[in-house]
ROMI-37635 format. One record per residue (C-alpha): x, y, z. Coordinates in steps of 0.1 Angstrom, whole numbers. Example, Ala and Ser with C-alpha at 12.3 -4.5 7.8 and 13.67 -1.06 7.14 Angstrom:
<tipas>
+-------+-------+-------+
:     u :     v :     w :
+-------+-------+-------+
:   123 :   -45 :    78 :
:   137 :   -11 :    71 :
+-------+-------+-------+
</tipas>
This chain:
<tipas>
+-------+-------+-------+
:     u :     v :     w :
+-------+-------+-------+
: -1327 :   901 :  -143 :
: -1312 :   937 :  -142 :
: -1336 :   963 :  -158 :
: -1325 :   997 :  -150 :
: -1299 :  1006 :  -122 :
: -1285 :  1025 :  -111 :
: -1311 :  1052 :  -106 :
: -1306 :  1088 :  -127 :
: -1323 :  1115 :  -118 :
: -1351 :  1118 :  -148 :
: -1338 :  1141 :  -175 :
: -1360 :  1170 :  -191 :
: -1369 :  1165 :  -229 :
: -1340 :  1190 :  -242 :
: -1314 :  1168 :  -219 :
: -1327 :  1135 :  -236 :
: -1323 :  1148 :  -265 :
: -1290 :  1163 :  -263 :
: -1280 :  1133 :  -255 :
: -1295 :  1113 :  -283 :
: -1282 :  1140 :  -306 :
: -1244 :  1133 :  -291 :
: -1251 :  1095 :  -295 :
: -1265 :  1089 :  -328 :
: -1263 :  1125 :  -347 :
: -1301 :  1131 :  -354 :
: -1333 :  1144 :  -335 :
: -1356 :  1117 :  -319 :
: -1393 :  1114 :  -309 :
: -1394 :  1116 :  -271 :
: -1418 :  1091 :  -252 :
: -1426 :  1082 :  -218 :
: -1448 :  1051 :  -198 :
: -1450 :  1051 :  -159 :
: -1444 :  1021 :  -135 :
: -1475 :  1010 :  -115 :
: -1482 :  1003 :   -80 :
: -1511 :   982 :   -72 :
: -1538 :   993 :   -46 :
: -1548 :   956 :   -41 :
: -1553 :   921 :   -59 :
: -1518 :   907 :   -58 :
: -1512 :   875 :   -82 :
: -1545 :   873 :   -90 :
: -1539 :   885 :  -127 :
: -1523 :   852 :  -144 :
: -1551 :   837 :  -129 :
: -1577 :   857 :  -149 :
: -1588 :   876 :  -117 :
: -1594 :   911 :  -110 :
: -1571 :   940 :   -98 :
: -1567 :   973 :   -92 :
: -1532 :   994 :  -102 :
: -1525 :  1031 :  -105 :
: -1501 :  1039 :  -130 :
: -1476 :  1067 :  -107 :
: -1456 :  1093 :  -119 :
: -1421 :  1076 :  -121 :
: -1413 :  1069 :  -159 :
: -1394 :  1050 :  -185 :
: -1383 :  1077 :  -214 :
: -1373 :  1068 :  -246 :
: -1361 :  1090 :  -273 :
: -1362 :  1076 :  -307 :
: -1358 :  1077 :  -342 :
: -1363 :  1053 :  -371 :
: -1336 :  1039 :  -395 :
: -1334 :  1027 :  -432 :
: -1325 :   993 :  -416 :
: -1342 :   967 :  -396 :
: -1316 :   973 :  -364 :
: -1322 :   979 :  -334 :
: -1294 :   998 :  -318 :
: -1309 :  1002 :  -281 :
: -1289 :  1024 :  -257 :
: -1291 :  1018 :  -217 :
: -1288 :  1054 :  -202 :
: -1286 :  1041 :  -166 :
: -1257 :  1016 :  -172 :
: -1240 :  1034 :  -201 :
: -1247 :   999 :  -219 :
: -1254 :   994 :  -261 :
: -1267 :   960 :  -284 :
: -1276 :   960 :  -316 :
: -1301 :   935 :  -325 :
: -1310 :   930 :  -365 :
: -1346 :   921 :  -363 :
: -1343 :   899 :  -396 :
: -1320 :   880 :  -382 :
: -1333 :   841 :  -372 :
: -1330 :   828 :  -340 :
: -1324 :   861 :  -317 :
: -1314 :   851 :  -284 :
: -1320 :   859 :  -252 :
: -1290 :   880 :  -235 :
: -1303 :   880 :  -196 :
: -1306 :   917 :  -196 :
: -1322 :   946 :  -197 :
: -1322 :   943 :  -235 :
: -1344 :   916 :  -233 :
: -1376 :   939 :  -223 :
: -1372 :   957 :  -255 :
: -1359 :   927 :  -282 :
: -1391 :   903 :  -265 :
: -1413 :   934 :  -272 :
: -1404 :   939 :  -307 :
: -1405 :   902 :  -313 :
: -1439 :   899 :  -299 :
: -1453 :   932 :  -319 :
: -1432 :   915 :  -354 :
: -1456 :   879 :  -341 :
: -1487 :   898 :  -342 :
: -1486 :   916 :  -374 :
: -1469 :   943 :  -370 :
: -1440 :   950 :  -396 :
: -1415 :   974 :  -378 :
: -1390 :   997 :  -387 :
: -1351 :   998 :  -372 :
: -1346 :  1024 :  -342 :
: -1317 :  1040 :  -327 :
: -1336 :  1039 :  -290 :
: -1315 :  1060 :  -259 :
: -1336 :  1047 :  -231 :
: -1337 :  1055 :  -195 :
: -1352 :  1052 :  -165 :
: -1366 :  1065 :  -128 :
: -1385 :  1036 :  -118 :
: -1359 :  1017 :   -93 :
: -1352 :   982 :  -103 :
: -1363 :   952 :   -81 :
: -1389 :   978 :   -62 :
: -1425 :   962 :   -77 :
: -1429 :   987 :   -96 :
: -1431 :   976 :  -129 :
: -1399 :   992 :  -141 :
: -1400 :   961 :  -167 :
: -1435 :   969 :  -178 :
: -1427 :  1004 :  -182 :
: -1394 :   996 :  -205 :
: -1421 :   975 :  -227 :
: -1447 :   996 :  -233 :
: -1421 :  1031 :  -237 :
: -1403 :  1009 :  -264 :
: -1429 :   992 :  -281 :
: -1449 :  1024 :  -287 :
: -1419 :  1043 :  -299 :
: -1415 :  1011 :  -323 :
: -1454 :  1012 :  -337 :
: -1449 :  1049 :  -337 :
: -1419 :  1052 :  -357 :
: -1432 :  1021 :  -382 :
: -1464 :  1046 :  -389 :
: -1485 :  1025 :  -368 :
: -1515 :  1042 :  -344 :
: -1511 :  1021 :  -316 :
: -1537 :  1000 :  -305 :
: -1530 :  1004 :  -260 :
: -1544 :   973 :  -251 :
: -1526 :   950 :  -280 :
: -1498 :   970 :  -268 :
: -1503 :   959 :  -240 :
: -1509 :   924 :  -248 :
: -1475 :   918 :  -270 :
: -1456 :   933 :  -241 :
: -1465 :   906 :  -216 :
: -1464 :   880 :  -247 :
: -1430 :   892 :  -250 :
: -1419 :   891 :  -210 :
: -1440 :   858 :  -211 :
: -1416 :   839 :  -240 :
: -1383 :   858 :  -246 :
: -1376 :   874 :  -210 :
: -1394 :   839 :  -192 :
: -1411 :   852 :  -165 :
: -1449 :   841 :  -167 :
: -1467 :   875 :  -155 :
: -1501 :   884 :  -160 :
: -1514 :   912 :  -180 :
: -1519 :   941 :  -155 :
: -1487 :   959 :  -153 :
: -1485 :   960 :  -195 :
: -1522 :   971 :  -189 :
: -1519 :   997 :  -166 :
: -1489 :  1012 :  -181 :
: -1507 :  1016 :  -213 :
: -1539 :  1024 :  -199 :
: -1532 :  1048 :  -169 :
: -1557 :  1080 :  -161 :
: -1545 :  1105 :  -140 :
: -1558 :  1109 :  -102 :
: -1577 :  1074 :  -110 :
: -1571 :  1032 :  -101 :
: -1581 :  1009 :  -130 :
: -1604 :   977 :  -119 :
: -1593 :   954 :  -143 :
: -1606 :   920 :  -154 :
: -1581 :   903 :  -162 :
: -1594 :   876 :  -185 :
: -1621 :   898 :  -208 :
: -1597 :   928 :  -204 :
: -1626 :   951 :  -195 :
: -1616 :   979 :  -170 :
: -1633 :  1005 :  -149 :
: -1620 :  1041 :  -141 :
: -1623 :  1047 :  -102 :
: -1615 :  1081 :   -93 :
: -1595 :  1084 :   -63 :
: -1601 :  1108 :   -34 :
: -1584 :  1145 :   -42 :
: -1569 :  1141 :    -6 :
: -1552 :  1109 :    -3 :
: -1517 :  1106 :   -19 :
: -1504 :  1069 :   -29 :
: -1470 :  1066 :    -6 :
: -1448 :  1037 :   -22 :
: -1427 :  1027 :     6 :
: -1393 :  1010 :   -10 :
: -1376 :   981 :    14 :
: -1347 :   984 :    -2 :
: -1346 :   948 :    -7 :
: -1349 :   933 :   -49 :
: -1363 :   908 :   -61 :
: -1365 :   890 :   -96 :
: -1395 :   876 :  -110 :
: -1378 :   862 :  -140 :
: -1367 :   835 :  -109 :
: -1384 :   808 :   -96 :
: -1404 :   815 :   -71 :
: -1427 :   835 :   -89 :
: -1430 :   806 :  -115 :
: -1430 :   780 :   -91 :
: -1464 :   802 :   -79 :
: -1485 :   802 :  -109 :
: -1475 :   766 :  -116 :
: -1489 :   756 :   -78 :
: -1521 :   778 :   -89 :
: -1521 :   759 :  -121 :
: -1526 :   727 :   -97 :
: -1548 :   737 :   -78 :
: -1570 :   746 :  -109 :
: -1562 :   707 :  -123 :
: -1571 :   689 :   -86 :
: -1607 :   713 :   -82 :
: -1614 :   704 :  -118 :
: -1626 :   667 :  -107 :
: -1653 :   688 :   -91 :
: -1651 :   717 :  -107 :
: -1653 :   705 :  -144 :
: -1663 :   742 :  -158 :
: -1635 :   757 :  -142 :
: -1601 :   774 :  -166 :
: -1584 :   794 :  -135 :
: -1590 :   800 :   -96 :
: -1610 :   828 :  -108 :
: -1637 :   806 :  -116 :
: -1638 :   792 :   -81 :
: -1654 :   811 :   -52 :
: -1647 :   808 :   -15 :
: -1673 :   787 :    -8 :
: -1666 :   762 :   -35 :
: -1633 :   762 :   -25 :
: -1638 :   753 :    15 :
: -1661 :   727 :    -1 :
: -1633 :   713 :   -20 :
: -1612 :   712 :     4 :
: -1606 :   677 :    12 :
: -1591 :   674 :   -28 :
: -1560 :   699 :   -21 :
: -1528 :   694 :    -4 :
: -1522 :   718 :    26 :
: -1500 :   743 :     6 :
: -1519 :   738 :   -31 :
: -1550 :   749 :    -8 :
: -1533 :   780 :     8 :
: -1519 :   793 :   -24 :
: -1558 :   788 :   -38 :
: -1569 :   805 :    -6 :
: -1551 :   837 :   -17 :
: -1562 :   844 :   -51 :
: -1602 :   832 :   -42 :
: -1606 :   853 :   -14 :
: -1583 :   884 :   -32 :
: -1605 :   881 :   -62 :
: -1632 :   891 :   -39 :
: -1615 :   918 :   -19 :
: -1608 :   938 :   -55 :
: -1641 :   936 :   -62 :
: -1651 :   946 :   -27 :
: -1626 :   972 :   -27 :
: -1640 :   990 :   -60 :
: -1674 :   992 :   -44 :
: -1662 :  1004 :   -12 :
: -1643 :  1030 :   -33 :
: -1671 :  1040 :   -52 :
: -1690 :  1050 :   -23 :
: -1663 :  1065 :     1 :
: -1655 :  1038 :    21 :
: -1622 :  1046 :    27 :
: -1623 :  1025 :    63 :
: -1637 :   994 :    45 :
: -1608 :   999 :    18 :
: -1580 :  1005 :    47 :
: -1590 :   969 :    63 :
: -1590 :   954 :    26 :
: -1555 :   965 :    21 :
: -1549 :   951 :    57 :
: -1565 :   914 :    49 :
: -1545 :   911 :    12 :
: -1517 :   913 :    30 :
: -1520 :   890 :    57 :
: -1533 :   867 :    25 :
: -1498 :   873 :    11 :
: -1478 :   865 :    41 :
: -1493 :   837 :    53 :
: -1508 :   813 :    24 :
: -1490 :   831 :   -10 :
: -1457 :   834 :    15 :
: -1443 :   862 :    -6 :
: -1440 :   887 :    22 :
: -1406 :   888 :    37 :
: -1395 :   904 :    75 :
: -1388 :   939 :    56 :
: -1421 :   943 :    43 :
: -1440 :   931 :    71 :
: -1418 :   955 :    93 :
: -1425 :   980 :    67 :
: -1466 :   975 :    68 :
: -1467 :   972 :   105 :
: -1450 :  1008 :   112 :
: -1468 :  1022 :    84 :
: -1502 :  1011 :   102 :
: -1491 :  1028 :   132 :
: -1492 :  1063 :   119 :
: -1514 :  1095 :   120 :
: -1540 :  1094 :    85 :
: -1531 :  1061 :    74 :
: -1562 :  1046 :    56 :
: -1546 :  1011 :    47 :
: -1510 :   996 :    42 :
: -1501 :   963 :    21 :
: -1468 :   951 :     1 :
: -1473 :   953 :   -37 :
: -1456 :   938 :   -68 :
: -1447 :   900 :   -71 :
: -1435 :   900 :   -35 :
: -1400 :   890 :   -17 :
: -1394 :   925 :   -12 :
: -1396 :   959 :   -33 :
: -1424 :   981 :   -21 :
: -1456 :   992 :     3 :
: -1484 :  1006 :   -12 :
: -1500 :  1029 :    16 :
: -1539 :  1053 :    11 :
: -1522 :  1083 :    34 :
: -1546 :  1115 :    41 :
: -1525 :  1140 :    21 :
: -1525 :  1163 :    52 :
: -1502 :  1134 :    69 :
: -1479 :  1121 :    39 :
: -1449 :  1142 :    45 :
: -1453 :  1130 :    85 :
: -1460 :  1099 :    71 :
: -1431 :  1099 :    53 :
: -1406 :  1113 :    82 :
: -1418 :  1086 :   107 :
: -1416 :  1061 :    87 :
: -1383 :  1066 :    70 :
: -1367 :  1069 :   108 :
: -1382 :  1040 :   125 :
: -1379 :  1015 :    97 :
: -1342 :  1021 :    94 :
: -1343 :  1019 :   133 :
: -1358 :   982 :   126 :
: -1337 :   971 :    98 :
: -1305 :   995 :    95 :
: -1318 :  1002 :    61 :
: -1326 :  1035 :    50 :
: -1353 :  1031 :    27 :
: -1369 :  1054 :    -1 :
: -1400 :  1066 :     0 :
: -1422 :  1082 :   -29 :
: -1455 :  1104 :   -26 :
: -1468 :  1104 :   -57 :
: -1501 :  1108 :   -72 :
: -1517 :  1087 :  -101 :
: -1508 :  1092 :  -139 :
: -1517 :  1088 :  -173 :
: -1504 :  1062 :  -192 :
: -1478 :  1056 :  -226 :
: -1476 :  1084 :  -250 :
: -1454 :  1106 :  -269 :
: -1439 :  1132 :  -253 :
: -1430 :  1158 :  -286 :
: -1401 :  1160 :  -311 :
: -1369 :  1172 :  -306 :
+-------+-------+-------+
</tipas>
């Protein structure tokens, strides 16, 4: 499913509102939420496990303002694209779009109380589409708190957060966890959430003044609204059903540890026990991670990175040739601290801990000698970790 593509180069607040002013003849409220990268626990999160995302400095912006109706008219600034939607209106239905990020959303907020207000909405976007990024996250959480802003509503971040999967969940139909909603609504600057998925708690972990976040893109998308990402949780699901016969406490894979799990073995087919393998032992790596964090141990953190992705290559099989390319020259170079995909998998983006000395080497080397492997000249951000959702001033 398309979110935002092609890329624009991110307009300044008196360009998005020019061009609100063109579109629709009034001033807006200007917002902003930022995609995500995720140091490490990959697909652990609809499994009520732990991770650890940064929200990054490449944005979804929304300008805004509220109408006498209960339309939304929602404007696509990347494709040039309009729909109207009439939020009283019964059965609403799914178009297979990008407008379906922002309709789900408002559906979702409507289903949990929330009484909103009709919007014109120009809405664009930096964040490329199909990179792991969480450009879909970012539309959800720009949108929906433009919408509880403009209905006079203080919103609440994390039941922001939760309506926005809710809505991704049901009206989009892919089945994602809660983190990239989270982490877009939640995002501290220069800092990684650790984030418990299942009680929603979260701990701020500062992150080292020297080290910049390098987000590697492949250059080859992926959906998650597809199938293999569905046909993922429902093999975790499984797994959860078959362990249960000695497990009779458990609700997810969280529950389970490693050793339970080798114990157990003998109850799993090969690939239901691989998949469980992946989420047990990267529950434990996040939470290994954070402490290794917390005291400095930026070695023990590089080889973490190192083992989630092996994990995700060889039992989860989300990996593809491009991001295992990808990881391996990244590992190769001068001040690399660790290097692992990140996002649902099948391609999109590296995450890579770089000494901020190195990144723009970094970045050099591994532009030329990925597109040396692949004939594939792939993007590569060095960005730094940012705060999450809020408004950005009036026109």
């Amino acid at each position: 499913m398309m979110a935002f593509a092609p890329l624009l180069p991110m307009p300044s607040k008196n360009t998005l509102t020019a061009r609100f002013q063109e579109m629709f003849g009034r001033s807006p409220r200007l917002y902003r939420a930022p995609g995500r990268v995720n140091l490490i626990g990959e697909h652990t999160d609809y499994n009520d496990g732990f991770v650890m995302p940064a929200a990054v400095g490449l944005y979804c912006r929304v300008a805004a303002a509220a109408r006498d109706d209960r339309k939304l008219v929602l404007h696509s600034g990347n494709l040039g694209q309009q729909f109207t939607v009439d939020l009283d209106a019964s059965g609403i239905a799914r178009r297979g779009d990008w407008s379906d990020y922002v309709v789900g959303t408002a559906l979702a907020l409507e289903q949990a109380g929330y009484r909103l207000r009709g919007a014109d909405m120009l809405i664009e976007g930096e964040i490329p589409f199909g990179s792991g990024l969480s450009s879909s996250a970012a539309i959800e959480v720009a949108t929906g708190f433009a919408l509880l802003d403009l209905a006079g509503q203080k919103p609440d971040l994390t039941n922001l957060a939760v309506a926005c999967r809710r809505g991704e969940n049901e009206f989009v139909g892919a089945r994602v966890g809660i983190m990239d909603q989270f982490i877009s609504a939640h995002g501290k600057a220069d800092h990684a959430l650790m984030l418990d998925c299942r009680s929603l708690e979260f701990e701020v972990l500062p992150l080292p003044s020297d080290v910049t976040l390098a987000v590697c893109n492949t250059g080859v998308k992926h959906s998650i609204a597809g199938g293999e990402y569905n046909q993922r949780r429902a093999q975790c699901e499984e797994g959860v059903h078959l362990l249960s016969a000695a497990l009779p406490g458990i609700r997810a894979l969280r529950d389970v540890t490693p050793e339970q799990l080798e114990r157990h073995k003998p109850l799993l087919p090969d690939l239901i026990y691989r998949r469980c393998r992946h989420i047990v032992t990267e529950d434990d790596r996040v939470q290994r991670a954070a402490a290794a964090l917390k005291r400095g141990g930026l070695a023990e953190f590089g080889e973490l990175m190192a083992a989630s992705h092996r994990s995700l290559r060889d039992d989860y099989e989300v990996s593809c040739r491009e991001l295992d390319v990808m990881v391996a020259i990244a590992g190769q170079q001068r001040g690399v601290i660790g290097a692992r995909m990140t996002g649902g998998g099948f391609g999109g983006c590296t995450v890579n801990l770089v000494q901020r000395a190195n990144a723009e080497e970094f970045s050099r080397n591994v532009a030329r000698e990925y597109e040396q492997a692949t004939g594939i000249h792939p993007e590569i951000y060095l960005l730094t970790a940012a705060d999450g959702v809020h408004q950005i001033g009036d026109a």
